[in-house]
C-alpha positions as CSV (number, residue, x, y, z in Angstrom):
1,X,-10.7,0.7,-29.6
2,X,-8.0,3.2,-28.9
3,X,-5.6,2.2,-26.0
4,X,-5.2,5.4,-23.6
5,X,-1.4,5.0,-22.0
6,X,-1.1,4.8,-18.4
7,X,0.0,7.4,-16.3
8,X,3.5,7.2,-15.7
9,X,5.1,7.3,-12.1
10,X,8.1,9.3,-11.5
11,X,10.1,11.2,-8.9
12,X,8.8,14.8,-8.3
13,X,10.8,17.4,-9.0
14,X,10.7,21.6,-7.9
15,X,8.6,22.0,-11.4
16,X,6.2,20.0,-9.9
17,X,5.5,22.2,-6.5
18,X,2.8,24.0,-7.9
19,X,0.9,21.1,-9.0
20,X,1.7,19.2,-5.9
21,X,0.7,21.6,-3.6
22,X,-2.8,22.4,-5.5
23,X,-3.7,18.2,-5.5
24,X,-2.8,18.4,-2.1
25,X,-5.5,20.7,-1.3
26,X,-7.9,20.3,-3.6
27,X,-7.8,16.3,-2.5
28,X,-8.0,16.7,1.4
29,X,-10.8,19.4,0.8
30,X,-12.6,16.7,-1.0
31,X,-11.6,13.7,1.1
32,X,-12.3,15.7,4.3
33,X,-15.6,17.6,3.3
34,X,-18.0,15.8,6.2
35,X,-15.2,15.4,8.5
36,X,-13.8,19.0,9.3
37,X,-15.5,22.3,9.9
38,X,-16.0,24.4,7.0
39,X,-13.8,27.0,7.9
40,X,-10.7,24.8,8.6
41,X,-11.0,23.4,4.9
42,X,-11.2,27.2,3.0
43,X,-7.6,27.8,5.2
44,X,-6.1,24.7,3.6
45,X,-4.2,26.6,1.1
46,X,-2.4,28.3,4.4
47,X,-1.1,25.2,5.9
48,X,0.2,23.4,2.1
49,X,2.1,26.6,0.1
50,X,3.9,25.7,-2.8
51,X,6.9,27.4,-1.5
52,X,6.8,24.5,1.1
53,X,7.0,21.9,-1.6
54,X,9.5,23.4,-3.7
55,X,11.9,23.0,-0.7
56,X,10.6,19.7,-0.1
57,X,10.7,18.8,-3.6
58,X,14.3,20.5,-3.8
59,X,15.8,19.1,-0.9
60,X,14.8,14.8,-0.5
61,X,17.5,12.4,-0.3
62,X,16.3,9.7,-2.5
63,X,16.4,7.1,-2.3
64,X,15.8,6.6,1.6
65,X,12.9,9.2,0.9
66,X,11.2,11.1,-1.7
67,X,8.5,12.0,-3.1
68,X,6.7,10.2,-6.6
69,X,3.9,11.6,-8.9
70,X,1.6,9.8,-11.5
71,X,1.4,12.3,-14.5
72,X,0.4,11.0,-18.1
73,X,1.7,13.9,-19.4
74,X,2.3,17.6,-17.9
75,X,-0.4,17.2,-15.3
76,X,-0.1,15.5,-12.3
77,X,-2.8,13.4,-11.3
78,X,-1.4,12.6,-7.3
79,X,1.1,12.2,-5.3
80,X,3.2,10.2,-2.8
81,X,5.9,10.8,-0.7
82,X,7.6,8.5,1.3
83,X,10.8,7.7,3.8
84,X,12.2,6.6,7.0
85,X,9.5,6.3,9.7
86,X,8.9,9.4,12.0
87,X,7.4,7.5,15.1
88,X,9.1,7.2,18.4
89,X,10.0,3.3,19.1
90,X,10.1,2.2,15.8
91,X,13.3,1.0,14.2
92,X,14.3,4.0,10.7
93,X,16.8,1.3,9.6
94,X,13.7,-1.1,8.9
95,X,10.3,0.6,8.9
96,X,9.5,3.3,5.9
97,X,6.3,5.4,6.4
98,X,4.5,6.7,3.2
99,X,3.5,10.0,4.7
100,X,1.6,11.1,1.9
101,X,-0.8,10.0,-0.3
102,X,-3.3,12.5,-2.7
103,X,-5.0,12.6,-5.9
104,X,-7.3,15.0,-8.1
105,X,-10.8,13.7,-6.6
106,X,-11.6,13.0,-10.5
107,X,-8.7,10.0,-10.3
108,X,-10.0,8.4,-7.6
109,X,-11.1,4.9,-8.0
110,X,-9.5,4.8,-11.0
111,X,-6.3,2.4,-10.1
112,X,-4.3,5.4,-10.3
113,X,-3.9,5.3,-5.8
114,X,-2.7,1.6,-6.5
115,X,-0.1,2.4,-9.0
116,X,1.3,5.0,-6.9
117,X,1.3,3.3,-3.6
118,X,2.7,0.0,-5.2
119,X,5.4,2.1,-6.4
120,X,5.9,4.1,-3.1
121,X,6.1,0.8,-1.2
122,X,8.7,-0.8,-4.1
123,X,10.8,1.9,-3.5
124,X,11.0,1.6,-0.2
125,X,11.6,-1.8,-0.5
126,X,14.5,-1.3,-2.9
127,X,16.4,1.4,0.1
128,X,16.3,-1.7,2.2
129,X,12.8,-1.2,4.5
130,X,10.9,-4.9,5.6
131,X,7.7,-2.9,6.8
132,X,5.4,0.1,5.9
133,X,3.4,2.6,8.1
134,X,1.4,4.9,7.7
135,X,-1.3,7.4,9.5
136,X,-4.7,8.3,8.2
137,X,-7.8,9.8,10.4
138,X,-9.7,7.3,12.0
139,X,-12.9,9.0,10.6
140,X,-11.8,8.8,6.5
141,X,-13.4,5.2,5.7
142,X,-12.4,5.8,2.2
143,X,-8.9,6.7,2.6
144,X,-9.1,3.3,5.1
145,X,-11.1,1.2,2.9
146,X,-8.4,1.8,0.0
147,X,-5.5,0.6,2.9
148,X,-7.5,-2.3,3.9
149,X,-7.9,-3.6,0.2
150,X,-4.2,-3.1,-0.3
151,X,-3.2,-5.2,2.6
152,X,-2.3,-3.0,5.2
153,X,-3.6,-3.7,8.6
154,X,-4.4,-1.1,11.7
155,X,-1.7,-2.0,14.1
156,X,-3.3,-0.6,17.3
157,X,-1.4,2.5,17.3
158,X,-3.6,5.7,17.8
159,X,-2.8,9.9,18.1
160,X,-5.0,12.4,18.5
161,X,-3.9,16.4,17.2
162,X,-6.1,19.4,18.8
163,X,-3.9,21.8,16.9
164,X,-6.6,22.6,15.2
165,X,-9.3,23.6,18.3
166,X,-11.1,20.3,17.8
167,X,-9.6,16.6,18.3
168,X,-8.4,15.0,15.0
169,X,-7.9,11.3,16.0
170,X,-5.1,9.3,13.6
171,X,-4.9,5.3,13.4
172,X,-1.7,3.3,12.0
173,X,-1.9,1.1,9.5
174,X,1.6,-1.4,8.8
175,X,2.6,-4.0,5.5
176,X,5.5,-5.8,5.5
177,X,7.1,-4.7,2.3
178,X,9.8,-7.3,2.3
């Protein structure tokens, strides 16, 4: 039996945008197929550019945030990124947020998420954080599912966004990291 090498998780850098910004896509198309119109998923590619990530990618002050991607080699499989909580009433000195978390739909329930988020969540730990959030649609069961069965637990917070001409509702999950 050969032994295939795991992927190895590392900070993203601007050669990475391109990637990035195409798992981003192609992931929430996949992941949000029965819960958003039709329309609003073939405009993704309008509201994630690559030029976006290559000045988010050129521009993160790790280690208080960043961003991390899981590539065995040249191709990135997913992505994280991660850093002080944005939500009103929460403490930026002690709560991170991983506000992103994607992969290819063929890396999906593969371990691959895991790896990522345990890494995510260890380097927020390292710049000092004691808990995690995060926000995911109250509609994705598999995005919550994956959450639930890594420990995190819905903390009663809610949002809803009507940007979009139809209410997208948000729940937060929390994990003490520390």
């Amino acid at each position: 039996m050969v032994a295939i090498p795991r992927p190895a998780v590392r900070a993203a850098t601007v050669r990475d945008a391109d990637q990035v910004a195409h798992i981003h896509v192609r992931s929430w198309q996949a992941a949000h197929a029965d819960l958003f119109p039709q329309s609003n998923l073939d405009s993704i590619y309008e509201a994630f550019p690559a030029q976006c990530w290559r000045a988010t990618l050129g521009g993160t002050d790790w280690p208080k945030a960043g961003v991390l991607v899981v590539a065995p080699e040249k191709e990135v499989l997913g992505f994280a990124g991660f850093g002080p909580t944005c939500d009103d009433g929460e403490d930026q000195a002690l709560v991170g947020e991983i506000r992103d978390i994607y992969l290819v739909p063929e890396a999906w329930g593969k371990g691959i998420g895991k790896r990522l988020m345990s890494t995510a969540l260890a380097r927020l730990a390292s710049a000092g954080y004691a808990q995690a959030t995060l926000w995911v649609l109250a509609s994705n069961t598999r995005a919550r599912t994956f959450y639930t069965s890594g420990g995190w637990i819905e903390d009663g917070a809610r949002k809803c966004n009507v940007s979009q001409g139809f209410p997208i509702e948000e729940v937060r999950y929390r994990k003490q990291i520390a």
